[in-house]
N, C-alpha and C positions, 0 to 999 in steps of 0.2 A: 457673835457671828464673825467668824474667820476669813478672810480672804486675802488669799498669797498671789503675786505673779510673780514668775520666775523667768528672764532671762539668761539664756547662757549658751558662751561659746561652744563650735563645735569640738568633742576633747576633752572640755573642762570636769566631765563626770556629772553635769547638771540633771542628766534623767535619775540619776541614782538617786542622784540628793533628792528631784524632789519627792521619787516614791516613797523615801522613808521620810520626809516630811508628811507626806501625804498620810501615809500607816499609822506615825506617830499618832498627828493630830484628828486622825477619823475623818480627814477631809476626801472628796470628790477628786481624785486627780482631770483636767482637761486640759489637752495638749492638741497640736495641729488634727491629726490623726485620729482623737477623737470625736472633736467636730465634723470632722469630715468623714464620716461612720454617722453619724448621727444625721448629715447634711444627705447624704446617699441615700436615708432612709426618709428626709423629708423630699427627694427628688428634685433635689438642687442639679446635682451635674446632667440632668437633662437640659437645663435651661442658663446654669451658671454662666452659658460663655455670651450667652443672648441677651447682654448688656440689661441686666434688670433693672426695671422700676424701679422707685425708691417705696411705693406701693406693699409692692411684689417683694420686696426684701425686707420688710416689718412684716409682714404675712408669713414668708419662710423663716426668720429668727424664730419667729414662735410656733413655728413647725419644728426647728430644730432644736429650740429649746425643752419641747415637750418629748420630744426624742431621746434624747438625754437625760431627763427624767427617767425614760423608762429602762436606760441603759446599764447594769451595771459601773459599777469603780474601774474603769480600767488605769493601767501603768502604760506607759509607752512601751509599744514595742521597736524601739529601737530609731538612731537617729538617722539612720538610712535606709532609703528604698523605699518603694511606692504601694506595692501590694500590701492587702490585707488578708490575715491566714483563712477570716469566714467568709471572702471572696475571692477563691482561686482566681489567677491570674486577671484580676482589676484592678485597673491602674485608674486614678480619678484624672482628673485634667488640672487638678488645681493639686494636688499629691506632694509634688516634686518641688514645691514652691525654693526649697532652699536644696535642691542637688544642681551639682556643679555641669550635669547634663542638660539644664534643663535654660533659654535662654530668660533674663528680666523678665518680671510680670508684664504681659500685656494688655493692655486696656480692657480686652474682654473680661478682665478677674476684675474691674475694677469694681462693679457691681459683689460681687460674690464677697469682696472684702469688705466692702461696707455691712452685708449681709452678716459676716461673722461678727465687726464691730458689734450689732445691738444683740448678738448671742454673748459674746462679753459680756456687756453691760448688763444684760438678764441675769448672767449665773453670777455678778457679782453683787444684784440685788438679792438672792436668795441667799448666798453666802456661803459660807462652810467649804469654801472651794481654793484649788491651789491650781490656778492657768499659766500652763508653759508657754510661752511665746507668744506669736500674734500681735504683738504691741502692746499686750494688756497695762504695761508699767506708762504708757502712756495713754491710752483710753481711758484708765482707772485714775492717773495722776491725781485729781482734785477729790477721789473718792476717801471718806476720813476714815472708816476701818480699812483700808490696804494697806497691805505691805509690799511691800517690790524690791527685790532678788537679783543683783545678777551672779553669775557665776561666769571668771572668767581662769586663766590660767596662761604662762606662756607661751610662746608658739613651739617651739622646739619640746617642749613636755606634750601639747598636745598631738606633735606630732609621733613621738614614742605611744600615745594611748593607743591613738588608732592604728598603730603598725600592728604594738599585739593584740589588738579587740580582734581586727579584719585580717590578719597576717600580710599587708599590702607592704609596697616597696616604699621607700622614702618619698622618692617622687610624685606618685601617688595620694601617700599622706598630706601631702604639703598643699598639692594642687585642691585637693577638696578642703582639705583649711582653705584657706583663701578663698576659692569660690563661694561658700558657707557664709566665711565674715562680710564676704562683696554683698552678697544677696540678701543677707540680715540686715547690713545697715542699707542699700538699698531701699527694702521694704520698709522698713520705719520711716525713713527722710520721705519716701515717694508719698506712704499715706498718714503719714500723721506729723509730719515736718519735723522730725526730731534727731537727735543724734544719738544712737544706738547704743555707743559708748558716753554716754553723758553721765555722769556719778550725780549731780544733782535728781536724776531721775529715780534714784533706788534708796528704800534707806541703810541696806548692806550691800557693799560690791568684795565678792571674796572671791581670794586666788586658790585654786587646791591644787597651785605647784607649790604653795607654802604652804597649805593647811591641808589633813586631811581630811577625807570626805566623814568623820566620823564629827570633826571638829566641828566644821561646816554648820552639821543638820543641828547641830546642839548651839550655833552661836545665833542661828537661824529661828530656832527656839525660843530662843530668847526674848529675840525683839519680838517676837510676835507676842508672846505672853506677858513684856510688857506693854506693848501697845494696847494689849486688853485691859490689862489693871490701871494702866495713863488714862484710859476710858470710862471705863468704872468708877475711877476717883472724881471724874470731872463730872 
């Protein structure tokens, strides 16, 4: 039973990596985006901002865990923007969590976040799965098959990715960097008191301003298939 989380800067190439982590290993990719596809379908953002029970949010985990079940593998489509291509122009309220438009979470998501915590915590008891973001490297911490990922890289490389991803001007590049790392670590320290950049938290933190992304998925590889055989043996 496999189970990856993946942290990574915005820039870093961390969606790429983990789709071909994901393909490689025949895992589940789940990333913000597609809990929140899955959360839409358990009809979470009717009620998300309406400070949920703690009740009502173990009720909707496994609404939306079951969701996902039924959902195909998705890849991330991309680390900007809000809409979804199977819902013309819907934006969710919780979407935008890490765009530079959007101001700190407000206490209304604090429920909906907890709500995603035990969708975490479900799909990394079933396994086989590799969750981008969300805190997983910290929800999962004490969990003994994880593995935890970050992906990070310079700022000035990150900022040449996205010039030529988006064709954006420097200034622009730079300002949604920033915004991005504000809001990530942000959301980590706010709901799970941690530090975003903490290297005790992962057991690989890899730069792919020095490595490339081929490099990456193959050293990334690794540990995970020996963490299986560390396992096996014991």
């Amino acid at each position: 039973m496999t189970v990856i989380t993946l942290s990574r800067q915005l820039g870093s190439h961390g969606e790429e990596i983990a789709s071909q982590i994901a393909e490689r290993l025949g895992l589940r990719l789940v990333d913000a985006k597609t809990i929140n596809r899955a959360a839409e379908q358990a009809g979470v953002p009717q009620i998300a901002l309406a400070e949920l029970e703690r009740e009502g949010e173990r009720s909707l985990a496994d609404q939306v865990l079951k969701a996902l079940q039924a959902m195909p593998s998705l890849s991330p489509v991309g680390e900007w923007g809000g809409a979804y291509p199977d819902f013309p122009g819907l934006l969710f309220p919780f979407t935008g969590i890490f765009s530079p438009t959007v101001p700190p979470l407000s206490s209304s998501l604090d429920g909906y976040v907890r709500m995603v915590d035990l969708v975490i915590r479900g799909l990394a008891r079933e396994g086989n799965v590799l969750i981008v973001g969300r805190g997983g490297q910290v929800l999962l911490r004490k969990h003994p098959k994880a593995v935890h990922v970050q992906i990070v890289a310079p700022f000035e490389y990150r900022v040449r990715v996205l010039m030529e991803r988006h064709g954006w001007d420097k200034r622009t590049a730079r300002q949604r960097i920033r915004a991005s790392d504000r809001a990530r670590f942000d959301y980590v320290r706010r709901y799970h008191d941690a530090d975003w950049l903490d290297a005790t938290l992962y057991h690989l933190t890899l730069n792919t301003g020095r490595l490339p992304i081929a490099v990456a998925v193959e050293l990334i590889i690794a540990t995970v298939q020996s963490q299986t055989t560390g396992q096996a043996e014991t």
